[in-house]
C-alpha positions in Angstrom: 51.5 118.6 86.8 54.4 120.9 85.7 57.3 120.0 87.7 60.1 122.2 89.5 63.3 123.3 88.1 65.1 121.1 90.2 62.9 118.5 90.0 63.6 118.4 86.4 67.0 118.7 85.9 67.2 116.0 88.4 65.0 113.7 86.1 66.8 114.6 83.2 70.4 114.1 84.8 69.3 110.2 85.4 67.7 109.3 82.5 70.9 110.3 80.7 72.4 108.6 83.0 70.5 105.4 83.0 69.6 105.1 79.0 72.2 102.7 76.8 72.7 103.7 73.0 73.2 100.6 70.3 77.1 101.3 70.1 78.8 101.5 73.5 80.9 104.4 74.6 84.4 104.4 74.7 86.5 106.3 77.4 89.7 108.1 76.7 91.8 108.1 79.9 95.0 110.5 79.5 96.5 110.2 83.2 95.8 109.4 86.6 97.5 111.4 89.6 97.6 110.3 93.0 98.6 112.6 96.0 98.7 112.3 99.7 98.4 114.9 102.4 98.4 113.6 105.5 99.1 115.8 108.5 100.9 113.3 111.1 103.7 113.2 108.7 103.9 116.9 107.8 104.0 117.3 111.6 106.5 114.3 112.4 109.2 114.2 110.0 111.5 111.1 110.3 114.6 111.6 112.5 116.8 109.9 110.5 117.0 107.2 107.6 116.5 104.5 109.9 113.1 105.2 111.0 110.0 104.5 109.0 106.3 105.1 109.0 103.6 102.9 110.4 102.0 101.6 108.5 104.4 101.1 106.4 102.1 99.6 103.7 99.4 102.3 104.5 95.9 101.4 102.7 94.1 98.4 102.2 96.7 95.8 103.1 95.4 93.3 105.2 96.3 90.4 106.9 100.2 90.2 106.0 102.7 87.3 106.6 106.3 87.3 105.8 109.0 85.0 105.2 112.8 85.1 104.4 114.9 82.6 102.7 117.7 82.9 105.6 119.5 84.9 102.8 118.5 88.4 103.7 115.5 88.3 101.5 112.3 88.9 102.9 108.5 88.9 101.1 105.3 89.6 102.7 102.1 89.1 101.0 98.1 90.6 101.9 95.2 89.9 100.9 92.7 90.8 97.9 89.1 89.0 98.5 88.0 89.5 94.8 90.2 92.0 93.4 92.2 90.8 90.5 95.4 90.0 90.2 95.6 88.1 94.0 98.1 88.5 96.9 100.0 91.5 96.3 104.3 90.2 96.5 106.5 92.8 98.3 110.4 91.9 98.6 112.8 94.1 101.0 116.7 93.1 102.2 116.1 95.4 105.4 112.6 95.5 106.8 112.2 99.2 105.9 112.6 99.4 101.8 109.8 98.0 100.4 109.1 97.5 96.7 106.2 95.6 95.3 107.4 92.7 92.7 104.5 91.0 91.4 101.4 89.5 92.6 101.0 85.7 93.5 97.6 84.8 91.5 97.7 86.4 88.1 96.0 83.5 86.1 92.0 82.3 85.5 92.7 78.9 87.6 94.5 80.5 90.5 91.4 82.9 90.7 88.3 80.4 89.8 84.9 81.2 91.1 85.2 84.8 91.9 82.0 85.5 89.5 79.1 86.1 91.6 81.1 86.4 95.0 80.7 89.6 96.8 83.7 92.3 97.4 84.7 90.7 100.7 84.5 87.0 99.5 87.3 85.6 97.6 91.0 85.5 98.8 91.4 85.7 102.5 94.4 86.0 104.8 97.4 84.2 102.6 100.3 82.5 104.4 103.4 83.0 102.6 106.2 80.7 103.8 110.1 79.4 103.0 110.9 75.7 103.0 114.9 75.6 103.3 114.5 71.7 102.6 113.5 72.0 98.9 114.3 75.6 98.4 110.9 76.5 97.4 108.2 78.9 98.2 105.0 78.2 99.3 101.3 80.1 99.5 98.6 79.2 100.9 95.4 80.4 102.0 91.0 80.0 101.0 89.1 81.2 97.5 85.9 81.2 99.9 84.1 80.0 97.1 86.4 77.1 96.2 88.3 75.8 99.3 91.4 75.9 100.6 94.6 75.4 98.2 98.4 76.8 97.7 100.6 77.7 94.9 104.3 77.3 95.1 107.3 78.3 93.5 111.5 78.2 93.4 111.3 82.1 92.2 109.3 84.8 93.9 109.9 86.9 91.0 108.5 84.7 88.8 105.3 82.4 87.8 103.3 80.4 90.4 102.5 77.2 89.9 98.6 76.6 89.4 96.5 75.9 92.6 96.9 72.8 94.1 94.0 72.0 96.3 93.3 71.1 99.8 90.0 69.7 100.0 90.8 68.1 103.8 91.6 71.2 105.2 88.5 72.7 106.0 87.9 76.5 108.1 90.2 79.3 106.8 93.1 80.3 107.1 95.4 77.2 106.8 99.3 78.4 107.0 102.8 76.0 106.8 105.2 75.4 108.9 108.4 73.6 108.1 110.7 71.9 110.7 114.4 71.7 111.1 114.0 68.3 110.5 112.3 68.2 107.0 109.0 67.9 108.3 106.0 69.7 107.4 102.5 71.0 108.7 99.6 72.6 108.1 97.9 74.2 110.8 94.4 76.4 110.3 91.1 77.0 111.8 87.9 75.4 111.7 85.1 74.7 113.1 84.1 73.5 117.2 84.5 70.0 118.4 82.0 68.0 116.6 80.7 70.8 114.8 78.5 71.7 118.2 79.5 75.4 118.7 78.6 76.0 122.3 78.6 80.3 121.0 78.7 82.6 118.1 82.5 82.9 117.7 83.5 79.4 119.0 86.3 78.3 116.7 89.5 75.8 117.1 92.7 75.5 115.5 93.7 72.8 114.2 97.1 70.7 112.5 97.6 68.1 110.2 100.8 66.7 108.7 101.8 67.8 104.7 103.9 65.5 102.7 106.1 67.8 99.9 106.9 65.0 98.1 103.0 64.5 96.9 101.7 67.7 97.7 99.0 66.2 100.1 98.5 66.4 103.8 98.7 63.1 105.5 98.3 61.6 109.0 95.5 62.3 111.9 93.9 66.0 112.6 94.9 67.5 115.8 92.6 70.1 117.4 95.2 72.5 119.1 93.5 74.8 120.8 89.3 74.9 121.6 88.0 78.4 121.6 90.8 80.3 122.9 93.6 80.6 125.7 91.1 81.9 128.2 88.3 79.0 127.1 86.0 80.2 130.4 85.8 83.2 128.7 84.3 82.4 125.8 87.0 83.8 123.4 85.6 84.6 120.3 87.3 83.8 116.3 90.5 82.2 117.4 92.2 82.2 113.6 94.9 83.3 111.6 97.4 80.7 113.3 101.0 80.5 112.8 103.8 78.0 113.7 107.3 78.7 114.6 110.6 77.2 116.3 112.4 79.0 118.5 115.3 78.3 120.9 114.1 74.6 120.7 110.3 75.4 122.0 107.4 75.8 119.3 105.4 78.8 119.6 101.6 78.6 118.3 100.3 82.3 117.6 96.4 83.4 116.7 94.5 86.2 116.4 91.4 86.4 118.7 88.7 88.6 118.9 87.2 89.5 115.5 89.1 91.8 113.1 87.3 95.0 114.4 88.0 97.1 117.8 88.4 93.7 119.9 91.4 92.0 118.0 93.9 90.5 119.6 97.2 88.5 118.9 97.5 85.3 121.6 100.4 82.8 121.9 101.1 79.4 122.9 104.1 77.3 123.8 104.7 73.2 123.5 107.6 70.8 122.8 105.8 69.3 119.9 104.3 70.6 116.9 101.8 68.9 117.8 101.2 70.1 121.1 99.9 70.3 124.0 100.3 73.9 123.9 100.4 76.4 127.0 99.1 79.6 126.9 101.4 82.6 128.1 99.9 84.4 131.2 100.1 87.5 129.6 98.3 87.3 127.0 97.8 88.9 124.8 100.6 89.7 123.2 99.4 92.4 120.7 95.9 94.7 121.3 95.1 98.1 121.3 91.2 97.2 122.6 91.3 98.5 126.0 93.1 101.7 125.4 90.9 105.1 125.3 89.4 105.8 121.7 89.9 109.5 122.1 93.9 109.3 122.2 95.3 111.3 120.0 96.2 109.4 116.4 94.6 106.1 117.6 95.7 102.6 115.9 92.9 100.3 116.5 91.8 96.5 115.4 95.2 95.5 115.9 95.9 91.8 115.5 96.6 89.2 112.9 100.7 88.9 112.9 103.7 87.3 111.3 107.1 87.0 112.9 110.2 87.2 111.3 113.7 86.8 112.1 116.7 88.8 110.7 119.9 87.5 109.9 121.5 89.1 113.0 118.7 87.1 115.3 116.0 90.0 116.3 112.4 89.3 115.4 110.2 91.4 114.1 106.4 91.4 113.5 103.8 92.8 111.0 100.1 92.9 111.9 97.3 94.4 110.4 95.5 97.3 112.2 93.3 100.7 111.4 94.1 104.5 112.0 90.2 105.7 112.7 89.2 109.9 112.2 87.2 109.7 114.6 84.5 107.1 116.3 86.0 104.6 114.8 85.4 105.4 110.8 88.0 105.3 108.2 88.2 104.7 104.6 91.6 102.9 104.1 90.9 99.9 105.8 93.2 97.3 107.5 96.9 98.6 106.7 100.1 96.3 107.4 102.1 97.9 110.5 105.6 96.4 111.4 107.0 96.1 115.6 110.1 94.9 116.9 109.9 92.0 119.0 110.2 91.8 123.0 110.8 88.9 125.1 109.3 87.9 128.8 111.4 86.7 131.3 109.7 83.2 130.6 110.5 83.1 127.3 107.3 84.0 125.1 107.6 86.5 122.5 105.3 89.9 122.8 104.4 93.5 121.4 103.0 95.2 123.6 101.8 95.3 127.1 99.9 97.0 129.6 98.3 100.9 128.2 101.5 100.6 125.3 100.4 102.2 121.8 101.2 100.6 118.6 104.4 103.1 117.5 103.6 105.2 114.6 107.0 105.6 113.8 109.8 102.6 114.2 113.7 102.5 114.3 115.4 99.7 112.3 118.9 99.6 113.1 121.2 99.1 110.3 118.5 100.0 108.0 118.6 103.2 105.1 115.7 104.5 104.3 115.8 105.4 100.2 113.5 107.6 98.3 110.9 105.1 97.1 109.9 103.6 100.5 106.0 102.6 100.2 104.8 104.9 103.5 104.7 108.3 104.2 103.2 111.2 102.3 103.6 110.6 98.3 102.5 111.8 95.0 102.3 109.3 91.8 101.3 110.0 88.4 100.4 107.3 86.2 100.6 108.3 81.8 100.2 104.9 80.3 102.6 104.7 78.8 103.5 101.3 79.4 102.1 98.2 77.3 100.0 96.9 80.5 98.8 98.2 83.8 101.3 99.2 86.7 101.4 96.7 90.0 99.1 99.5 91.8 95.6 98.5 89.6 93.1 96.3 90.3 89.9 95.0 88.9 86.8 92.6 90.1 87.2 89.3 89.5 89.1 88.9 86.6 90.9 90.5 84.6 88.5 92.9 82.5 91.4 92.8 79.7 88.3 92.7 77.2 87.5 96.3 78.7 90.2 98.2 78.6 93.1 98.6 76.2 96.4 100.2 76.3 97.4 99.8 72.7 94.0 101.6 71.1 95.6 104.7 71.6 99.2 105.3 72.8 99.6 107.1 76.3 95.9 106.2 77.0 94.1 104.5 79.0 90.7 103.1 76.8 88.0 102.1 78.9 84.9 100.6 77.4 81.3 101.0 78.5 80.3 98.0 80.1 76.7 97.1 81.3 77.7 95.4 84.1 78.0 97.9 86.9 79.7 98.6 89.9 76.9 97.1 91.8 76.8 93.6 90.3 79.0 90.5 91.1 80.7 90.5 88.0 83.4 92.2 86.2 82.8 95.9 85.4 85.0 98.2 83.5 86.3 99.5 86.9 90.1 99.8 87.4 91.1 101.4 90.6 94.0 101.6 93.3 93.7 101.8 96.8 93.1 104.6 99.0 96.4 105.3 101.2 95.8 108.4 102.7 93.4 110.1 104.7 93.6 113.4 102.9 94.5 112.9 99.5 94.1 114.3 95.8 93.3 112.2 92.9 92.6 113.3 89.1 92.4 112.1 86.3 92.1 113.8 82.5 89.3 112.0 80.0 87.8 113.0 76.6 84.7 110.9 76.4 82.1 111.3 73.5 79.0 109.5 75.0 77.5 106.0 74.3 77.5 105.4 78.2 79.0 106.9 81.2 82.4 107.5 82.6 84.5 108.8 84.8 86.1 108.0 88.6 84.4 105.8 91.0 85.3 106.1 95.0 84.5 101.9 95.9 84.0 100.3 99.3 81.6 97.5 98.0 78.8 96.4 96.2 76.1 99.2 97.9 78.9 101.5 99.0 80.6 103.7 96.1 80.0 107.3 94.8 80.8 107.7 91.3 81.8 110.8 89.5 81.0 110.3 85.8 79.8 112.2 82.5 77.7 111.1 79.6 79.7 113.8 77.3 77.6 116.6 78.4 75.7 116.3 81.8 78.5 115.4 84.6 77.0 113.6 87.6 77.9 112.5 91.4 75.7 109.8 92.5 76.0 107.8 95.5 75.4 104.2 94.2 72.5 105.1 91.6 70.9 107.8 93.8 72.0 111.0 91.9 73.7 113.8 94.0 74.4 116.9 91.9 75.0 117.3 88.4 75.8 119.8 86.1 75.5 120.5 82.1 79.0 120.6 81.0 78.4 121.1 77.2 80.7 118.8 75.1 84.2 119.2 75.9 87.7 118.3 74.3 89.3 116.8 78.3 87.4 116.8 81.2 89.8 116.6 84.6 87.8 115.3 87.0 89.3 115.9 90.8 88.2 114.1 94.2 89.8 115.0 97.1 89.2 114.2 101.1 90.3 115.7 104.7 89.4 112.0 105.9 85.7 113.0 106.4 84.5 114.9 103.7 85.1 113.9 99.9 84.8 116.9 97.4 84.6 116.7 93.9 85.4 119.6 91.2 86.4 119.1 87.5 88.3 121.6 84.7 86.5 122.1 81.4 89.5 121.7 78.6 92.4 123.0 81.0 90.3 126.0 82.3 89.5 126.7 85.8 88.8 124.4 88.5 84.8 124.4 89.4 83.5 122.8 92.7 80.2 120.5 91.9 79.8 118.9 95.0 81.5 119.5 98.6 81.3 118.3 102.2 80.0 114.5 101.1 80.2 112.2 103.9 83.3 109.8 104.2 81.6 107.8 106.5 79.3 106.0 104.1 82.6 104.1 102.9 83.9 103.0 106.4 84.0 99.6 107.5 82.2 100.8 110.5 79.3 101.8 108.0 79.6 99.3 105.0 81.4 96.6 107.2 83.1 94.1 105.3 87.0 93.4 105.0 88.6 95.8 102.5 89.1 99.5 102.6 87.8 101.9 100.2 90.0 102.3 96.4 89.4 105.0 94.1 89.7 104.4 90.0 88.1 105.3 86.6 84.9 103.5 85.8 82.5 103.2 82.7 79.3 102.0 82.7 76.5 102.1 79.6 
């Protein structure tokens, strides 16, 4: 049977694709550029340098807390499931300035087990928290495939210590609170009474008593709250829970709902630590569920918060929440959005109320904004030039220094063919960044002279990723291994390779040793990288990738 042209240039595309040679290829990465686009903030400038953006960590960024050290310090910390390092470390004196300083879990022990765990298993929802007692730092939160555990440490800029673990803390989530009067908790969420769920969703938080002295919680388990503060109404994932001391009262606060369009932030008041709590009336304090999903520049799936106070006494929150396209798809995932705090009549602390919108723009008083604030429309441009990776990159699961090198040739990026691919539960030669914008412009220049594939991957997980790659003469975009288009590019000197995005549609074109830019493939669906599509708990990054 003699096959069609088409037929057989798609054939010929994958098996080039697909076949391994006995020495693997090497990938020569010169730059990567990074540019976003987005309209809202062409169309909204800032009034002044004391506004900001919200988000103002736009991207993947999820489930934030904060802390200050009384000293006007503050450091808020997100989650990474199995990217590697964990817990990116972001220190501002005013709220507004943001600069990332490190991340919390750089070494092998702090990120054990992560081979074999799935995109959205790993590190979830750390608690970063101050105690004033032994001036030290603490971090806590769940490797879902070790347990719960926290690192601590007398300088943020610095080393953590190595994982100490909390094998009688069971659920997720766990979080610290320190008292005024040197006492210490743990408080997280588990399971129902008994283990006897009574529904899908029926969760408790509970509290136990931690000892700094021996690093060990100690003393009976409290269940704080059953279900939810509506319990008749069968509230669903109460979780996330934080403790705080205010004006003598001690505040309980948990996200309910689920992390999609039904999040919620609740809150609780008692005279104890230890309860009993009350619920507020009107709860909840934080939700954007009920409002209509056709308003214009919707925030959505809003929930999941941290309070903070300043030195001049205000408190302020930051939450995790989701700017949709449309029907609910978006690529970047659950970004970190920051809200002053209001106060009832009664006392309990709240964000919003009735039809109110989570602001996309905020005023902080006393704050200047400077010219390297993390939000808004940016452009970056990374030449490797530095001896090791900027505070941006990622990689699954470990490390992957065995697949990449910065030293092989200066003001490169050398990524090695590795046949572990994007679709296995391992560590591929995949470094990437995440997505912050909507529309956006990412290229990057590679000479590449076969012995594999390589190029730029677009990752949402495991079975959601388009990859743009070349074998040193046929350039390809598949969508996981189902090929898309390809071209025969001849042997080239650089290949650019360019993806781009309105928020809906990705396009990707390349340049052919500096000559004009040619489209290969336009108008392919964003949608296939949403949460709503792939679910899951990260957004979508985009990177260089090599595969043999």
């Amino acid at each position: 049977m003699k096959l069609s042209p088409a037929i057989s240039i798609l054939l010929a595309a994958t098996a080039a694709l697909s076949c391994s040679t006995d020495e693997k290829g090497k990938a020569v990465f010169d730059y990567f550029e990074y540019a976003g686009n987005d309209t809202f903030y062409l169309e909204h400038p800032l009034p002044d340098e004391s506004w900001v953006y919200n988000p103002i960590l736009p991207g993947w960024y999820s489930d934030p807390s904060i802390c200050t050290n009384g000293e006007g310090d503050y450091f808020l910390a997100t989650s990474t499931f199995v990217y590697y390092p964990g817990v990116p470390l972001f220190h501002s004196r005013d709220l507004v300035n943001w600069k990332q300083i490190g991340n919390v879990l750089t070494s092998d022990a702090q990120m054990a087990g992560m081979e074999g765990q799935g995109v959205s298993g790993g590190i979830f929802a750390p608690d970063i928290k101050y105690n004033p007692a032994n001036k030290t730092y603490y971090m806590t939160t769940i490797n879902v495939g070790t347990g719960n555990f926290f690192v601590k440490t007398t300088d943020p800029w610095g080393e953590w210590s190595e994982p100490i673990a909390l094998p009688e803390v069971h659920g997720i989530d766990p979080s610290f609170f320190f008292d005024e009067d040197g006492r210490a908790y743990i408080v997280n969420n588990d399971d129902a009474p008994d283990g006897k769920p009574e529904y899908d969703g029926h969760r408790t938080i509970r509290i136990r008593e931690f000892d700094t002295a021996t690093d060990k919680v100690c003393g009976e388990e409290i269940i704080l709250l059953n279900k939810g503060v509506r319990p008749e109404e069968k509230p669903i994932w109460i979780e996330g829970p934080h403790i705080y001391k205010i004006n003598g009262k001690y505040f309980l606060m948990a996200a309910e709902g689920g992390t999609s369009v039904e999040h919620s932030e609740v809150i609780l008041r008692a005279d104890s630590p230890m309860g009993p709590y009350t619920p507020w009336k009107g709860n909840p304090i934080l939700t954007q569920r009920h409002l209509d999903a056709n308003r214009d520049n919707p925030v959505t799936c809003a929930g999941h918060a941290d309070l903070v106070q300043t030195p001049e006494g205000d408190w302020w929150a930051v939450f995790l929440a989701c700017r949709p396209t449309h029907d609910d798809h978006e690529n970047l995932g659950r970004e970190t959005f920051l809200m002053p705090v209001r106060w009832s009549q009664d006392g309990f602390p709240y964000l919003t109320e009735g039809e109110q919108t989570v602001p996309p723009i905020v005023k902080v008083n006393g704050a200047a904004r400077g010219e390297s604030v993390t939000f808004g429309n940016f452009r970056v441009r990374d030449e490797f030039n530095s001896d090791k990776l900027g505070l941006e990159w990622m990689t699954l699961r470990s490390g992957a220094e065995h697949l990449y090198s910065l030293d092989e040739k200066k003001g490169s990026l050398t990524l090695n063919c590795s046949p572990v691919k994007a679709s296995d539960k391992s560590t591929p030669a995949l470094i990437a960044r995440r997505l912050q914008h909507h529309s956006f412009r990412a290229s990057t220049g590679m000479s590449f002279d076969g012995g594999g594939s390589a190029g730029m991957i677009l990752f949402k997980d495991e079975t959601h990723h388009y990859s743009f790659l070349s074998d040193g003469e046929i350039l390809s975009v598949l969508k996981e291994d189902t090929l898309l288009a390809s071209v025969n590019t001849g042997s080239y000197k650089q290949l650019d390779l360019i993806i781009s995005s309105d928020g809906r549609q990705f396009q990707f074109a390349y340049k052919l040793d500096g000559n004009q830019e040619t489209v290969l493939l336009n108008n392919v669906s964003a949608e296939h990288l949403s949460t709503k599509t792939a679910g899951g708990f990260t957004g979508t990054t985009i990177g260089i990738y090599a595969t043999d």
